[in-house]
C-alpha positions in Angstrom: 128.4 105.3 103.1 125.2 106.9 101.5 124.8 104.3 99.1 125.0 101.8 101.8 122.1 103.7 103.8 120.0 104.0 101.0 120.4 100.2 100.4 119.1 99.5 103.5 115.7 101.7 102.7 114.2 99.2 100.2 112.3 96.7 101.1 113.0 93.1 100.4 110.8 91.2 97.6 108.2 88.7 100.4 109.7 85.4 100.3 106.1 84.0 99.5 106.8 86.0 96.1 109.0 83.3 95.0 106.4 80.3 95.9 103.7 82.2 93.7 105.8 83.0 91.0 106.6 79.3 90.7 103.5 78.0 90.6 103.0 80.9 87.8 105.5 79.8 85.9 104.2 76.3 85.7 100.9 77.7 84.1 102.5 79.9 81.9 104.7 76.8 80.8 101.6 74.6 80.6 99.7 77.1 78.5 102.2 77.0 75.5 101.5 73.6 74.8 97.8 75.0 74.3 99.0 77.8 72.0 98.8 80.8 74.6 101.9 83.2 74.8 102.8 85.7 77.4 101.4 89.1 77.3 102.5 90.2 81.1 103.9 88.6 84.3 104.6 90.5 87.3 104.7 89.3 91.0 103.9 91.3 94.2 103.4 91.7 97.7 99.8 92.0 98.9 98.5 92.9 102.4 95.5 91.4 103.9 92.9 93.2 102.7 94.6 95.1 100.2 94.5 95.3 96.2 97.1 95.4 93.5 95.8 97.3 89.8 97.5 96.9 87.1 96.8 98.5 83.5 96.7 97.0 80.3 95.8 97.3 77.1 93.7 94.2 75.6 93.2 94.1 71.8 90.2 92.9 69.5 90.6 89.9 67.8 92.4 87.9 71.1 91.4 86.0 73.6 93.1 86.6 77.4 93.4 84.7 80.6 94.5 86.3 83.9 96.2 83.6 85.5 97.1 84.1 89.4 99.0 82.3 91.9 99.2 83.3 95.7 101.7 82.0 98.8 100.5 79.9 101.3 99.7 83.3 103.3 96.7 84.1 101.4 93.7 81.6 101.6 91.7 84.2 98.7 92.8 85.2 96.3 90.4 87.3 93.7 91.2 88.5 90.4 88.8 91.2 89.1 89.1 92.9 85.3 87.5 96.4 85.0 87.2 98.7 82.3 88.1 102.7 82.1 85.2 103.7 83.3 85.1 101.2 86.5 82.6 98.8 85.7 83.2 95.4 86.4 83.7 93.3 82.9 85.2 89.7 84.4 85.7 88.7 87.9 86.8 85.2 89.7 84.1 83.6 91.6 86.2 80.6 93.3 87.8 81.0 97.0 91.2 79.8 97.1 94.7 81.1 96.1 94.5 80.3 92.0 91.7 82.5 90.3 92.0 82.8 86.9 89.4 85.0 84.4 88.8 84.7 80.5 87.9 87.5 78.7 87.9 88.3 74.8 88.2 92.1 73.8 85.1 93.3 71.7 87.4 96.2 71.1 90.4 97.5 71.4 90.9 98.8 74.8 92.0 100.0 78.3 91.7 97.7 81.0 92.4 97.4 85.1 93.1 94.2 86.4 93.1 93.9 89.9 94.1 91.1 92.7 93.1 91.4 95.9 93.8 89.7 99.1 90.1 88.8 100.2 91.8 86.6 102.7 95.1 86.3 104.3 95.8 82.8 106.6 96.1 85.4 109.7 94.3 88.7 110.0 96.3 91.8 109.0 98.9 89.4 107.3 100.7 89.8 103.8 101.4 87.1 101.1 103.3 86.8 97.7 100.4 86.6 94.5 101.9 86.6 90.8 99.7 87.0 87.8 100.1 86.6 84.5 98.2 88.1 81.4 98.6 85.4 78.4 96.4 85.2 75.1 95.9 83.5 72.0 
């Protein structure tokens, strides 16, 4: 009975998730044909508003794209890269639900990405966003 209880605790994945992980995947898919692989892929639910960082470690030598996807629930999307000591190094500069940055390493490093909800289709709403790290 106290397994069942704690069941009920978590919180189900956003079903917008699922509609931005799709479109994702399609990227990802596309991008093999163009000789990128899959460094990360990861899918969350992001509040109006809110922000999502994620850490990574880029290497010298590649080249990376951030790809991103969002649910219909999130009209901005923004994809920002910083480095450890919080400077901005790459950032999206489009306004829809699909940002995607380039960046190539000139070392070995430490790296934040970062979505963020600029704009959610109603105020103080949350959407599904997925992004994916890929390189070549």
């Amino acid at each position: 009975m106290l397994a069942l209880a704690l069941l009920n605790l978590s919180t189900p994945a956003h079903a917008g998730e699922s509609e931005a992980e799709s479109c994702l995947r399609t990227k990802v898919w596309d991008g093999y044909a163009e000789g990128w692989g899959v460094r990360t892929m990861t899918s969350t639910t992001l509040p109006d508003g809110k922000t999502r960082n994620y850490l990574v470690t880029l290497y010298e030598g590649n080249e990376y794209k951030v790809r991103t996807c969002a649910d219909e629930a999130i009209t901005n999307l923004d994809v920002l890269l910083y480095d450890v000591k919080g400077a901005v190094i790459a950032r999206d500069s489009t306004t829809d639900r699909e940002p995607e940055i380039t960046f190539k390493p000139p070392s070995t490093g430490t790296y934040y990405i970062v979505l963020y909800n600029r704009q959610a289709t109603t105020a103080g709403s949350e959407g599904g966003a997925a992004m994916a790290v890929v390189y070549r």
